[in-house]
N, C-alpha and C positions, 0 to 999 in steps of 0.2 A: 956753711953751717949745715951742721944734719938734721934732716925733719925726723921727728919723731916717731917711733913704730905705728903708735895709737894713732897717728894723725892720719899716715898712710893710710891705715885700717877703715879709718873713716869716709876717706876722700874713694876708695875702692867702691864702699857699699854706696855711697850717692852715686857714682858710675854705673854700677849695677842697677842700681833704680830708676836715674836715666833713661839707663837700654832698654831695662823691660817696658818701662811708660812708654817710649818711644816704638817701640815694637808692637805692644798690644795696641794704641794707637790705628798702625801702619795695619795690622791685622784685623783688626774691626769695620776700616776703611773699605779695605778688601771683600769682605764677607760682604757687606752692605753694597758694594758695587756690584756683586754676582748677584745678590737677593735681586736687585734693581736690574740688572742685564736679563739674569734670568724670565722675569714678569716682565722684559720688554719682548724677549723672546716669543714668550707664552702669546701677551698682545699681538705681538706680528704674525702671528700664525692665526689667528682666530680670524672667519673669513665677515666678510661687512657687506651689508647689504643696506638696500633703501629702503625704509619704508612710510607711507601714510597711514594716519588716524582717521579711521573712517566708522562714522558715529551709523547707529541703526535708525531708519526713519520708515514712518507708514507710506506704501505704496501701493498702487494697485496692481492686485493682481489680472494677468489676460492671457488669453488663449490667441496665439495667433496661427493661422493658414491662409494657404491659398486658397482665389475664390474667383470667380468672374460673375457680370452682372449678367442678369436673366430678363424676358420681360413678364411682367404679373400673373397673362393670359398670354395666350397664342389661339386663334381661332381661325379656323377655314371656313369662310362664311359660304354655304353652298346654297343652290337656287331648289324654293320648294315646288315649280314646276316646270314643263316642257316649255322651249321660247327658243328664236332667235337673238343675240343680243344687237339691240338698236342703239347703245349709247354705255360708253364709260366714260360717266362724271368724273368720279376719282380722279388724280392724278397717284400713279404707284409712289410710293415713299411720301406722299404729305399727312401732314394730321386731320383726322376728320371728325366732327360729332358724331354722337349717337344717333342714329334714324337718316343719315346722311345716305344718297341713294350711291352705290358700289359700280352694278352693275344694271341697266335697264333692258326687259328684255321686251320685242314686239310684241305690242295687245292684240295684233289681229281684229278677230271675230270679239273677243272678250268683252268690247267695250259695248256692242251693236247689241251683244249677251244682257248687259247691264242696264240697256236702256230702256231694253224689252221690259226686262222686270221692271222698270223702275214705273213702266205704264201699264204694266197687268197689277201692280200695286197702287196705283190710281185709283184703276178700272175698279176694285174692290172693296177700296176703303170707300166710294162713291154707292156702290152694291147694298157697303152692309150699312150706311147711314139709313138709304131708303128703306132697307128692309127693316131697322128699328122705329122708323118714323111709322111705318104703315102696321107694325105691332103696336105700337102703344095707341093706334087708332082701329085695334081690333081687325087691321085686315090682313095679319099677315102672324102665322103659328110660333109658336116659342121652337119648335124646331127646326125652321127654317131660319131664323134670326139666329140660331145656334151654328148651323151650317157654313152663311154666310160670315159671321166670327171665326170660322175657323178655315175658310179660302181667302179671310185677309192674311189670317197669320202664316199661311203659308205662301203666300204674296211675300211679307216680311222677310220670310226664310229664305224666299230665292234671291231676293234682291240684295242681301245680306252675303249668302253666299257668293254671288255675283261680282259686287264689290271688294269681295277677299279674293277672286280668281286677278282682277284689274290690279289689285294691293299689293299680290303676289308675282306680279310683274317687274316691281323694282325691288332691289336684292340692296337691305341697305347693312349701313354698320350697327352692329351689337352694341358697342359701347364706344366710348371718348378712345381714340387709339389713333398708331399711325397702321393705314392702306400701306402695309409693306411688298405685295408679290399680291399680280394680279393673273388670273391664269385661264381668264376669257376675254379676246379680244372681239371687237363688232364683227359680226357675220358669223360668229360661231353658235354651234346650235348645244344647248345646254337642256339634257333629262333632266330628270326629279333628283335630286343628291350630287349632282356634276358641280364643281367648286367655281366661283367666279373670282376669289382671291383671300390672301390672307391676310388677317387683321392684329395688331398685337396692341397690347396693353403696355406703354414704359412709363405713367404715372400713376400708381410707385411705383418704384422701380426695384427686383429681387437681387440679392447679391446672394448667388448658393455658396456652398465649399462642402468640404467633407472633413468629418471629424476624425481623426484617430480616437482608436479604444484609451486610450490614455487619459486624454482628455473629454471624452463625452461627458462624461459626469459631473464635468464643470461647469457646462454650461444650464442653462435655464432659460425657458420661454419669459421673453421681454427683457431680457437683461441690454444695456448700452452696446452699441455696437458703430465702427466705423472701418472705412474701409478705402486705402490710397489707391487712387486708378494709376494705372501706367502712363494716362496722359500726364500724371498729377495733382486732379480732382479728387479734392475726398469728399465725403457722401458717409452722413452719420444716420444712425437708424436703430433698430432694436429685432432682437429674435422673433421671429413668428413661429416658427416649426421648427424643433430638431428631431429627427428621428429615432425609432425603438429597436428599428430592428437594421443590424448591420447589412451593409452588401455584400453579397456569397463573395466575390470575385476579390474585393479591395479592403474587407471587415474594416471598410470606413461607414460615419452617421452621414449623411445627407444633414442637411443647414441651412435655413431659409431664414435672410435678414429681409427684413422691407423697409424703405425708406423712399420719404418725397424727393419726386425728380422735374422739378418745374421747368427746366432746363433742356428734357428728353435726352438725356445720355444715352449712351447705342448699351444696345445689348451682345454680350457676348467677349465684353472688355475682361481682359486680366485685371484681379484685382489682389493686395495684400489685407486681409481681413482682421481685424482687431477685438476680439469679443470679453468686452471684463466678466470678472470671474469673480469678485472680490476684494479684496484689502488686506494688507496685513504685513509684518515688518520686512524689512530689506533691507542690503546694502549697495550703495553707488561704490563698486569698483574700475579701475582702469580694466579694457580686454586681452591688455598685454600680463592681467595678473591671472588669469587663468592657468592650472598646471595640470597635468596628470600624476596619480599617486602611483607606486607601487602596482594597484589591484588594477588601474586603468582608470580607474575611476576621474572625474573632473570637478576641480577645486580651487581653495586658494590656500598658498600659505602665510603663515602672519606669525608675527613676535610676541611670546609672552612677557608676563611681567616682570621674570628671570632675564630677560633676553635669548629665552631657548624658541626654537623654530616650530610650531605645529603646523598641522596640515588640517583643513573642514572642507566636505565634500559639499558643493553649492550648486545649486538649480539656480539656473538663468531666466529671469523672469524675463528683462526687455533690453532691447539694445539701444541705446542712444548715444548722441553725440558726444556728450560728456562721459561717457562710458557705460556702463550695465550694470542693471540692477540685479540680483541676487537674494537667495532666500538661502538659507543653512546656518548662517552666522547668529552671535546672537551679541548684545550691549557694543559699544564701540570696541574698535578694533585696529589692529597694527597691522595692515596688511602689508607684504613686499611687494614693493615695485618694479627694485632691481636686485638682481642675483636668487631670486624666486628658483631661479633651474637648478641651482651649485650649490643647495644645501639641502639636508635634511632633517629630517622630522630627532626634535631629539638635540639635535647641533646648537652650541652657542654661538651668538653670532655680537660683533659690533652693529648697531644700529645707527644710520645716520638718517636726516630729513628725508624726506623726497622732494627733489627740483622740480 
């Protein structure tokens, strides 16, 4: 049987429409798996970094340097007259009171001096009772009663004097300190100004340093201050002194903390110094997120909201174990932790956690 032309015709054009649905199909499929290959491309080449969200909080600001403890005084207690020395009480390096005797030197003649006056001062005050008694009984002149008044009081004077030459014989300590260096031993003969040993003061105790021109201006008389000894004692205390005028040599301030040393800590310890300075915001980052820019400059970089890469140039306020705080930053922030080196300012980046 012959099919019909029409029918042909027909059976052709649903062929035709077939193919092309089939085709545009097969065609669309394609395109769409390039659009998709392509943007996985794009994906794969875009480089990923780590980063934390690191919120801004109040922190204190501080100055730190180097510093070593001092003692308060240092005094060379020297002898105010001529002597042999007869006796050192002291032991060198112990603590001693005030009026505590140092050095003692031979009284000789001095005392045999003192005892004299002490009985020509007798002899006078005995003198001028009589001589008042026998005025008020008319037998004796108003100025002779005047006379004798005044060979008591110079009776006084000597004996007075006398007693400070005897007083003058023991060489004691100024104040509460430690006898650190003694520099007359017994038998040695000691002039008027000749040193018997030195004295220092370590309660309170001075912890100096010196300031850089940078930071002087930071600091302030009385502000908090502490400071790690290299044994590992810290010792907290407050400004007493910073100085106005630089050192010709090191245009560093001179700095003087003082604080109680119940303890007597030595003088002359290294010390790492602490001095606040104020308050004011920051951020805790890692030390490993620190970079240098382009200019040299030292910073961090962090992820915008875009996912693009910027760079803030940050001052290091303190370093701690958790890592370091920061000043330059501002509201929370997307700092990198990892791949910080391998991008740039500018650059889009994948962002993943930080571990």
């Amino acid at each position: 049987m012959r099919v019909k032309s029409q029918y042909l015709f027909v059976i052709a054009v649903l062929v035709v429409l077939v193919l092309a649905f089939t085709v545009g199909t097969v065609m669309s499929r394609m395109a769409k798996a390039g659009k998709a290959e392509a943007k996985t491309t794009d994906a794969e080449a875009m480089p990923t970094v780590q980063a934390v969200l690191t919120p801004e909080a109040p922190h204190e600001y501080a100055v730190v340097i180097r510093g070593r403890t001092e003692a308060a005084r240092s005094v060379i207690v020297r002898s105010e007259t001529a002597g042999v020395v007869a006796a050192t009480p002291a032991t060198e390096g112990s603590f001693v009171r005030r009026g505590a005797v140092l050095c003692r030197l031979n009284i000789d003649a001095r005392q045999a001096t003192l005892d004299q006056a002490r009985a020509n001062l007798r002899s006078r005050q005995l003198q001028q009772k009589a001589s008042a008694d026998l005025a008020a009984k008319g037998y004796r002149s108003q100025t002779q009663v005047l006379q004798d008044q005044a060979n008591l009081d110079s009776a006084a004077a000597t004996v007075r004097q006398a007693e400070l030459g005897v007083e003058q014989m023991s060489i004691r300590a100024p104040f509460d300190g430690v006898f650190d260096k003694r520099d007359a031993e017994i038998g040695s003969y000691l002039s008027p100004g000749q040193p018997c040993g030195t004295m220092i003061e370590l309660n309170p105790l001075l912890i100096v340093g010196d300031l850089p021109e940078t930071d002087a201006s930071k600091v302030k008389i009385g502000a908090p201050a502490s400071a790690q000894l290299t044994s590992g004692e810290t010792l907290n205390g407050k400004v007493r002194y910073a100085a106005r005028e630089a050192d010709a040599q090191t245009r560093t301030y001179r700095i003087e903390i003082t604080t109680a040393n119940p303890q007597m800590t030595r003088s002359g310890l290294s010390a790492s110094v602490r001095i606040n300075s104020g308050s004011g915001p920051a951020h805790l980052v890692p030390l490993s997120a620190l970079v240098l820019d382009a200019a040299g400059r030292q910073g961090v970089r962090y992820v915008l909201a875009d996912n693009k890469v910027a760079f803030a140039p940050v001052k290091v306020l303190e370093e701690t174990p958790k890592g370091i705080w920061v000043s330059g930053l501002q509201g929370p922030v997307r700092v990198i932790t990892v791949g910080q080196s391998y991008v740039a300012e500018g650059q889009k980046v994948r962002v993943a956690a930080a571990r």
